[in-house]
C-alpha positions as a printed Julia matrix, in Angstrom:
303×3 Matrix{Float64}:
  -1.37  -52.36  46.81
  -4.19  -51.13  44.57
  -7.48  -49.69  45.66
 -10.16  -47.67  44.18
 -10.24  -44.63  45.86
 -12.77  -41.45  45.27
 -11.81  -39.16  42.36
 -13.55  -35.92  43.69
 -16.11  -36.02  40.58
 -17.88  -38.39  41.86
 -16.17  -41.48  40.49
 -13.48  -43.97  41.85
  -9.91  -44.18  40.4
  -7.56  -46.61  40.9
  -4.58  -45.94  43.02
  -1.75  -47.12  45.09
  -2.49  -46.9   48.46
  -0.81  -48.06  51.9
  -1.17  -52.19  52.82
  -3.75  -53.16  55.19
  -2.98  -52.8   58.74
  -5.72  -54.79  60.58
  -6.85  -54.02  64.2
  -7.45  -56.21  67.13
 -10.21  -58.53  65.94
  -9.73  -58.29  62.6
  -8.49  -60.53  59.39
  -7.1   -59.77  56.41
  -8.64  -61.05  53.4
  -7.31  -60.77  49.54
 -10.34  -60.26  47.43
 -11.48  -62.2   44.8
 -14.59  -60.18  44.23
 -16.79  -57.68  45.42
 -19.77  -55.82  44.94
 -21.47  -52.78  44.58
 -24.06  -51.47  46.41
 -26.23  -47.76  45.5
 -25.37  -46.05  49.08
 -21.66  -46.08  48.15
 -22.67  -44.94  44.87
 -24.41  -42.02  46.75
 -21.61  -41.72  49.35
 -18.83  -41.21  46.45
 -20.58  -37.64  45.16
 -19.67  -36.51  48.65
 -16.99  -38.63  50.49
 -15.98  -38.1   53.88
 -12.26  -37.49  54.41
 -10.21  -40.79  54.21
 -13.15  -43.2   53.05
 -12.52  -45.33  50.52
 -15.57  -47.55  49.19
 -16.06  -51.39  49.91
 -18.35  -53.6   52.2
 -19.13  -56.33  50.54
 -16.19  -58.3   49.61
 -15.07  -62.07  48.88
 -11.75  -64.41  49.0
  -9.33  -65.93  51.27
  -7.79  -65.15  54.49
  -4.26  -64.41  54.27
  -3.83  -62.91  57.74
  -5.96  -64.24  60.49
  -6.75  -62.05  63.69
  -4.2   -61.63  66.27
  -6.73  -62.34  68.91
  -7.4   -66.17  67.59
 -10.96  -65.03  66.5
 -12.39  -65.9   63.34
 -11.97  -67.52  59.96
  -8.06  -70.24  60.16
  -5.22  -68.6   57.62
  -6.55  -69.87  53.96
 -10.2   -70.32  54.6
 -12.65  -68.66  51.92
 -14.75  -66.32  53.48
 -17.39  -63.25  52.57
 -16.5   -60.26  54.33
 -18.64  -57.32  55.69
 -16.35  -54.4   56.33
 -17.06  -51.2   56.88
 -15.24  -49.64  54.38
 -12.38  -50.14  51.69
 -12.95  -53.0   50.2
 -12.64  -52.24  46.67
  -8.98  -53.37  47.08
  -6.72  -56.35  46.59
  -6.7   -56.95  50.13
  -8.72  -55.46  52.71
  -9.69  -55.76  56.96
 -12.8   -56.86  57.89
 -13.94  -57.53  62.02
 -14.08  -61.61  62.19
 -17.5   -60.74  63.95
 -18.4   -59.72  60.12
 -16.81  -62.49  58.02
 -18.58  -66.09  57.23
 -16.39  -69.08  55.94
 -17.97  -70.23  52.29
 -18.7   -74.28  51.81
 -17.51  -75.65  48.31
 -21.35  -74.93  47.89
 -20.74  -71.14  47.29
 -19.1   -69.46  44.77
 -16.75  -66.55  45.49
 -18.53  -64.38  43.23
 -21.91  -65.45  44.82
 -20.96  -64.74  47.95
 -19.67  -60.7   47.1
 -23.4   -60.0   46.44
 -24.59  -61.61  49.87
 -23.39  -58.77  52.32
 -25.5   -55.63  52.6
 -28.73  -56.76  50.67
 -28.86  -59.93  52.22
 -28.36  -58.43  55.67
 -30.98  -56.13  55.17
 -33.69  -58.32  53.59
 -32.72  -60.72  56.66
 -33.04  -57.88  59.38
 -36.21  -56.48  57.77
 -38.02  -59.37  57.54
 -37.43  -60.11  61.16
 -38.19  -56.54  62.48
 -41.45  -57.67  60.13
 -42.63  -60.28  62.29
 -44.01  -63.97  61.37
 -44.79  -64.0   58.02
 -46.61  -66.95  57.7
 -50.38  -66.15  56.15
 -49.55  -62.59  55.99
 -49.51  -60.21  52.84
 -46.04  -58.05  52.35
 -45.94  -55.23  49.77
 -42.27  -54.52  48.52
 -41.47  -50.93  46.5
 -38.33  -51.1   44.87
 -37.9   -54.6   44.49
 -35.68  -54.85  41.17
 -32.48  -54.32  43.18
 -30.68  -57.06  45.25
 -32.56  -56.07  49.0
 -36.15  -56.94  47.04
 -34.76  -59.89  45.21
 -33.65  -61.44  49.01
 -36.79  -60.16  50.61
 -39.05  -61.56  48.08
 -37.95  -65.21  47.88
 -37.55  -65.78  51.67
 -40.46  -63.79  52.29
 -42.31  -66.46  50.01
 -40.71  -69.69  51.49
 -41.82  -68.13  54.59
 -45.08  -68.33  53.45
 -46.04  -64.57  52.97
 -47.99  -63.55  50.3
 -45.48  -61.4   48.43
 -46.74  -58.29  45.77
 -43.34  -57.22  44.6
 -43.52  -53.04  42.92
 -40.78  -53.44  40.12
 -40.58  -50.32  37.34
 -41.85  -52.95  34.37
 -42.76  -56.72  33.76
 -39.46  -57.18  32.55
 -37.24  -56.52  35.36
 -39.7   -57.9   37.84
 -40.08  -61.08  35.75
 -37.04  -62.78  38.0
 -39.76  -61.7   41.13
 -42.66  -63.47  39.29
 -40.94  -66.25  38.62
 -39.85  -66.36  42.86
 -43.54  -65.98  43.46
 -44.36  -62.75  43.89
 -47.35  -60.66  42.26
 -45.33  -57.89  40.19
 -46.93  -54.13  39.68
 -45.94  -51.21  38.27
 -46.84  -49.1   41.0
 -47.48  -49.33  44.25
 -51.63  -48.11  43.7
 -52.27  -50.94  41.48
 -51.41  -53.59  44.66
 -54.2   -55.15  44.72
 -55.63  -54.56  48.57
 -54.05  -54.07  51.49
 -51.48  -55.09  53.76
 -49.56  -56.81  57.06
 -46.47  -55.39  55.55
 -45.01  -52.25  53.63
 -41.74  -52.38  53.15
 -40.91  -48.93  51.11
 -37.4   -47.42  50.19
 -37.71  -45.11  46.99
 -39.13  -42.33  48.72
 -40.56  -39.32  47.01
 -44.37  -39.72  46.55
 -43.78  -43.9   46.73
 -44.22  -43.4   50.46
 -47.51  -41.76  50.35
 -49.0   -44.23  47.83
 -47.47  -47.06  49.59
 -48.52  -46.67  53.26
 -52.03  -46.01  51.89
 -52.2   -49.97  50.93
 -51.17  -50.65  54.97
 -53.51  -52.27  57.14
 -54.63  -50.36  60.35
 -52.89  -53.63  62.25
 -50.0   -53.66  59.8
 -46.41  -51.67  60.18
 -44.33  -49.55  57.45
 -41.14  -50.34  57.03
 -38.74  -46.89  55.46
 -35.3   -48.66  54.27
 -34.26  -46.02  51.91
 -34.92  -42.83  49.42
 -33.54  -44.63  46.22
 -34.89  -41.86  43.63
 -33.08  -39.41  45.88
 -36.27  -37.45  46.49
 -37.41  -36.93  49.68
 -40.69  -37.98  51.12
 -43.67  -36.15  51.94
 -46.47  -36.96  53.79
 -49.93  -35.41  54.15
 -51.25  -35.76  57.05
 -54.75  -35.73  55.8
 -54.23  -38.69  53.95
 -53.93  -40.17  57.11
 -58.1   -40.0   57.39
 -58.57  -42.7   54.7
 -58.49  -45.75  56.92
 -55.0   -46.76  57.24
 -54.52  -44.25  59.99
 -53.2   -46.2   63.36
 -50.23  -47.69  60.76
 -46.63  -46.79  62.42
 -44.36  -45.58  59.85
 -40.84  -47.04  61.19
 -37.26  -45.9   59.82
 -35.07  -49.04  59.28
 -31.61  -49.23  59.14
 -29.95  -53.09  58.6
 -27.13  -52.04  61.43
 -29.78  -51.42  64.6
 -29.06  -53.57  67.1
 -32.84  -54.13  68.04
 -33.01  -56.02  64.09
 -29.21  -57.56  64.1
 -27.92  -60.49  65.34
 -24.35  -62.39  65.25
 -24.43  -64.88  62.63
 -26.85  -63.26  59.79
 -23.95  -63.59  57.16
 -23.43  -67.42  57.92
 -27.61  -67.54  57.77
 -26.72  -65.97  54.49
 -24.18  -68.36  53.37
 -26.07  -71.59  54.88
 -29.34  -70.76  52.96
 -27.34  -70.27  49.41
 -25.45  -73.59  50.36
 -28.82  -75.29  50.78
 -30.43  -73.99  47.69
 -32.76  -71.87  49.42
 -31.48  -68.29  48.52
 -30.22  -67.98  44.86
 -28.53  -64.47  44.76
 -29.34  -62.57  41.54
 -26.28  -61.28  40.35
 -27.6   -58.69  37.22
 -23.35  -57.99  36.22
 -20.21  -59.94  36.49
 -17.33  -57.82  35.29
 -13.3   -57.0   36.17
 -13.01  -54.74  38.71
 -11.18  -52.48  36.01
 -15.21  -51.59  35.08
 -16.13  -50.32  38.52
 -16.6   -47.12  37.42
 -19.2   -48.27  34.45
 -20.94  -50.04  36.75
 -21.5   -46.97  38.95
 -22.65  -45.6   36.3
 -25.25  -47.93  35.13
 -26.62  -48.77  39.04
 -27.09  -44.99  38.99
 -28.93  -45.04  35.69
 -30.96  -47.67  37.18
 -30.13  -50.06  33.9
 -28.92  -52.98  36.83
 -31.75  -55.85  37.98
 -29.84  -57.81  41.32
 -26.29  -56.73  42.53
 -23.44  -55.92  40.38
 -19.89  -58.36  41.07
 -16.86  -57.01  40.39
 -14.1   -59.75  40.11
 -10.27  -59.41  40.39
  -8.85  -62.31  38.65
C-alpha cells in the first residue's frame, strides 16, 4: 500500500510500504483524510528509526479488532493512532477511535484528534471556568481555536494572543479579546495557558494571578524558555508553572474523542480547518505549517 514515509531531509515521500498488521485491540481503518499537526512536522527533521508520521486520521473500518472491541466492520470513525497514519490504511487501538454521526464530515473529523484532545485535557487540568479569565499564547493554530470557543461557552473570559488581527479575527469572532502580544492582555489572570516558548513564557506568566496556574503545552517558535527568577518579585510570585502534555493520565480520560465528535455533531465545536488539499500536497503543507502561513489544522484528503 502507499504511505508517506520520512525522506531523511526532513520531508515525507511517498512509498510502498508493507499492509497493516493490527495488534490485539486494534482496527484497521482505510483513510479518507488526515491531518497534520506541527510536532510531526518537528519529529520528521529527526525521525526515530521505523516511524512513519500519522495520528490523526479519518474513514471506515475495514478490519475490526480481533478481540470484539470497538467500532462494527464499515462504521466511519476518527482515529487517534500513534503513528503512521499518513497511509491508505492504517491501525489505530479501538480505545482511540470514535464512530462519526451523519452529522460529521470525514474531513472534519481528521482535524479533531490531537488539538481537540489537548484543548479538552487542558481545559480540564484548568479547572471550572465559569467567571474566570484565561489568557491563550499561540492561539492561531487548531489547540487555541478548540480552547477558545469551549473555553467561552464555558463561560470564561477568553483573551486569545494571535500574531495579527487578521488571523485572530476567526478568535474574535468566537469571543475572545485578540492581542498581539501577550503584554498588551489587558490585566491579569485565573489562567495562562502558554506554548511558544522563548521569551512568551516570561511575558506571559507575568499576567498570572498569585491564585491562578500556568499551563506550558509547547515551544512552537522552537526557542527555548528562560526564566528570571527575579521577575518572580513583581507580584505574580506563588503562580505554579505546570508542564502539560495531552497524554498524562492525571488530564485524560476514555471517551475525549467521542466528547469531540458529540460536541461537533451538536453544533457546539466548529473545527477550523485553514487547508483542504490531496494528500499528494503533504509535503507543501509541511512546509507552509512550518512557515507559520496556516490559521486552524491543515486536512489532507485521499479521494
Amino acid at each position: 500500500m502507499k504511505s508517506f514515509v520520512p525522506d531523511g531531509n526532513g520531508q515525507v515521500r511517498q512509498s510502498d510500504v508493507d499492509e497493516v498488521s493490527p495488534a490485539a485491540g486494534e482496527a484497521v481503518i482505510e483513510v479518507e483524510a488526515f491531518s497534520v499537526n506541527r510536532g510531526e512536522t518537528f519529529l520528521l527533521e529527526t525521525p526515530p528509526d521505523g516511524w512513519r508520521p500519522g495520528k490523526d486520521i479519518a474513514g471506515r473500518v475495514v478490519q475490526a479488532a480481533a478481540d470484539g472491541t470497538g467500532p462494527r466492520l464499515g462504521a466511519r470513525v476518527v482515529g487517534h493512532p500513534p503513528s503512521r497514519g499518513w497511509a491508505e490504511r492504517a491501525a489505530a487501538p479501538t480505545s482511540s477511535m470514535a464512530e462519526l454521526p451523519d452529522e460529521v464530515a470525514t474531513v472534519t473529523a481528521a482535524a479533531l484528534p490531537l488539538a481537540g484532545l489537548t484543548a479538552v485535557r487542558l481545559l480540564r487540568a484548568a479547572g471550572p471556568l465559569i467567571g474566570r479569565r484565561l489568557l491563550i499564547t499561540g492561539a492561531s493554530g487548531g489547540v487555541g481555536h478548540y480552547v477558545t470557543e469551549l473555553a467561552v461557552a464555558s463561560g470564561a473570559e477568553v483573551t486569545a494572543v494571535s500574531a495579527s488581527q487578521e488571523r485572530g479575527a476567526k478568535l474574535a469572532a468566537l469571543g475572545a479579546t485578540v492581542v498581539a502580544d501577550p503584554a498588551d492582555a489587558p490585566g491579569r489572570y485565573d489562567v495562562v495557558m502558554e506554548s511558544v516558548g522563548g521569551p512568551s513564557l516570561a511575558a506571559a506568566r507575568r499576567k498570572a494571578r498569585t491564585s491562578g496556574i500556568v499551563l506550558w503545552f509547547g515551544q512552537a517558535s522552537r526557542t527555548p524558555a528562560t526564566i528570571d527568577f527575579f521577575d518572580w518579585i513583581d507580584g505574580t510570585a506563588g503562580a505554579p508553572v505546570v508542564a502539560f502534555h495531552y497524554q498524562r493520565r492525571d488530564f485524560a480520560q476514555d471517551g475525549d474523542l467521542a466528547t469531540l465528535v458529540r460536541l461537533t455533531a451538536a453544533g457546539r465545536l466548529h473545527p477550523e480547518i485553514g487547508a483542504l488539499l490531496p494528500w499528494d500536497r503533504t509535503p507543501d503543507v509541511i512546509d507552509a505549517i512550518r512557515a507559520r502561513r496556516l490559521r486552524g489544522n491543515a486536512v489532507l484528503t485521499l479521494n
